[in-house]
N, C-alpha and C positions, 0 to 999 in steps of 0.2 A: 293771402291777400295779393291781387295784381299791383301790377308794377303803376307807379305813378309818373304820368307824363304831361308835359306844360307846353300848351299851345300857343307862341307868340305871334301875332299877326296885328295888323290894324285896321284887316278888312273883317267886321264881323261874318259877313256870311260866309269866308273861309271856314275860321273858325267851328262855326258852326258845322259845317260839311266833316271837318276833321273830325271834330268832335264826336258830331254822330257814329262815323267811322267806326271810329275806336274803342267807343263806351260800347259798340255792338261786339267788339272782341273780349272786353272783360275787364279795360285797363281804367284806372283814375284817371280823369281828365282837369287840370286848372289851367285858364285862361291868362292873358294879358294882352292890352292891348297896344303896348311895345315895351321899347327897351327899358324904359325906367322902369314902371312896374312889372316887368318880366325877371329884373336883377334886385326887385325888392322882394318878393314871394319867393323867390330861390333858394333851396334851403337842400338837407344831405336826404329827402327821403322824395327829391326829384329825380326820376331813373333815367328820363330820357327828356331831352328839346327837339321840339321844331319850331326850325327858327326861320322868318320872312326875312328877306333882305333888303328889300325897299320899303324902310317905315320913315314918321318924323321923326325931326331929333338926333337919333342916335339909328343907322343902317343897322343890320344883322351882322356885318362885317365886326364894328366896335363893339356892337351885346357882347359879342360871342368871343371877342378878346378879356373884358370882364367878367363875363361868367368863367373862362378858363383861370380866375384865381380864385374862384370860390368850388369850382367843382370838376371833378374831371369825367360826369355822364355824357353820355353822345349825346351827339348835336347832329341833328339831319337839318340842314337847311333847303325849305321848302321855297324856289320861287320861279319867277318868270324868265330870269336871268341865266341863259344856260348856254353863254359862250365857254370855250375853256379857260379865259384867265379868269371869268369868272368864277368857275370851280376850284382853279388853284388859287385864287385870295381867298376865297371859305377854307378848303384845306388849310392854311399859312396861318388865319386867321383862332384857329384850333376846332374848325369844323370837324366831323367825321364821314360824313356821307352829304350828298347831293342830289335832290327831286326837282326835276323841272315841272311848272305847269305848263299846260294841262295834265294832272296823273289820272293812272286808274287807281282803284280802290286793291287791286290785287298787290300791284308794285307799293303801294306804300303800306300796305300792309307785311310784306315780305321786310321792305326793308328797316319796320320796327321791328319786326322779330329777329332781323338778322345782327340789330345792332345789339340788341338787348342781350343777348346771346353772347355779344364779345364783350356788355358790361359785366356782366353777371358771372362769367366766366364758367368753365367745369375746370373743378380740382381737380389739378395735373398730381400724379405720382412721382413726387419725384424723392432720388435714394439721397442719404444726411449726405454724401459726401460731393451733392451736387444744388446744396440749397444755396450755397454760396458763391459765386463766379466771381476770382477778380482778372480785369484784363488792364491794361495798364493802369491809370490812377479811378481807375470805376469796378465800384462794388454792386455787382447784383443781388441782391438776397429774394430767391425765386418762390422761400417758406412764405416770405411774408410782401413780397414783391415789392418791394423797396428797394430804390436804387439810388447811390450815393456816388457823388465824383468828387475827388479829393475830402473825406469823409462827410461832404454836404449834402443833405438829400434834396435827390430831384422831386421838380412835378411833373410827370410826363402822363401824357394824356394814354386812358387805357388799350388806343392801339397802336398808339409807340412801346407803349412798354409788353402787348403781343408780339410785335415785330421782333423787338429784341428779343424777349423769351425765347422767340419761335427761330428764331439765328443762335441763339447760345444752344438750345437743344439737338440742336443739328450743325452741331460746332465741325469747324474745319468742311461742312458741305458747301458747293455756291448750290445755291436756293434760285430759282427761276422767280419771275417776278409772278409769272402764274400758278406757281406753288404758294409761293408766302399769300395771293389774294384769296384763291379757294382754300385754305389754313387758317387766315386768318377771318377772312370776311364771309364763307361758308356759304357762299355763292361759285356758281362757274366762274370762270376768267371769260371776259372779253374787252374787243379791242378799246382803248382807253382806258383800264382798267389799270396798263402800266405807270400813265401820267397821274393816278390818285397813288399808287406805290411812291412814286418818286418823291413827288410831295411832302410823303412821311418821312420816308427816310431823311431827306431832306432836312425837315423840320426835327426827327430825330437828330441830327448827326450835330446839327445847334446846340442842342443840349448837352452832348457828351462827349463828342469830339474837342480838344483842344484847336485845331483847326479842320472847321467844317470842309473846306475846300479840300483839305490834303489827308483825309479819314484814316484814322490806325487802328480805329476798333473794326465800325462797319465798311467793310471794303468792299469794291467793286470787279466783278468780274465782264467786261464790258459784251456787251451779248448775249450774255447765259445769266447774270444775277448777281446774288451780294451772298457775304460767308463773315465771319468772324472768325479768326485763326483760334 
């Protein structure tokens, strides 16, 4: 069965366009036509969002703060909006990716399949004696990708907790930030690509870090990238 995906908008004829879009790739499509009813239809067998950012009521900004405590599926926000800080409030906001309109049908297609790809994930091999990472007061468990800070488990949205995998597996390496984006996002790198890095990391290092400002897990090598000792 294809992945099930939920179109938030409040302009019908987007919708519609996406819609058609999509159903011609193969995927379930359900609608809303904002934020209330997009966080009442939400449920665990939703694979992906797009989400508009200027609706009534309630922006895409605050959906998509709500929806991050019920689910942790990408979130591509689709909109008009495509200054940088407005990219990095969607990132901060638990966004995963960014489409400005006008798109083509090409790029928003790649970039469902790119995100789908880091939900879905492929089973990593990894040997017993590396299913468990602990680095200071945080336990990775990579069997079952659970991650715990002082034995409470996190919720970290599923490309923070790529990022980290993908720095614990390549532990003691610094990681270029155009490593960890074609690793993780399975796209080329390009320029801007590093300010959606940061942003995770960022928004990582809140989670796990006792103090985000002064990192002692994810560390920073200033020019070259980030390593975990």
């Amino acid at each position: 069965m294809k992945e099930k995906i939920m179109i938030v908008d409040d302009h019908e004829d987007i919708r519609e366009v996406v819609h058609v879009l999509l159903t011609n790739e193969g995927y379930q499509i359900i609608e809303a036509k904002d934020g209330k009813e997009a966080l009442e239809l939400l449920d665990d067998e939703i694979d992906l969002i797009i989400l508009d950012v200027m609706m009534p009521e309630m922006n895409g900004y605050q959906v998509c703060l709500l929806m991050r405590e019920k689910t942790n599926a990408p979130i591509l926000f689709l909109t008009a909006k495509g200054q940088e800080s407005d990219k990095t409030l969607g990132f901060s906001s638990g966004g995963d990716d960014y489409l400005t309109k006008p798109f083509s049908y090409n790029e928003l297609n790649a970039r469902v399949k790119a995100l789908l790809r880091i939900y879905q994930g492929k089973e990593k091999e990894i040997s017993s004696i590396r299913k468990i990472s602990i680095i200071e007061s945080l336990e990775v468990n990579q069997e079952h990708k659970e991650v715990k800070l002082n034995g409470k488990k996190l919720s970290l949205t599923d490309l923070e907790y790529e990022i980290l995998d993908y720095l614990l597996l390549n532990r003691k390496q610094v990681i270029s930030a155009s490593q960890l984006f074609e690793a993780i996002w399975h796209e080329n790198y390009y320029y801007g690509a590093n300010n959606t890095i940061m942003v995770h990391i960022r928004n990582l290092r809140k989670k796990i870090e006792d103090d985000p400002q002064n990192p002692r897990i994810i560390k920073t090598v200033w020019g070259k990238g980030y390593y975990i000792d």
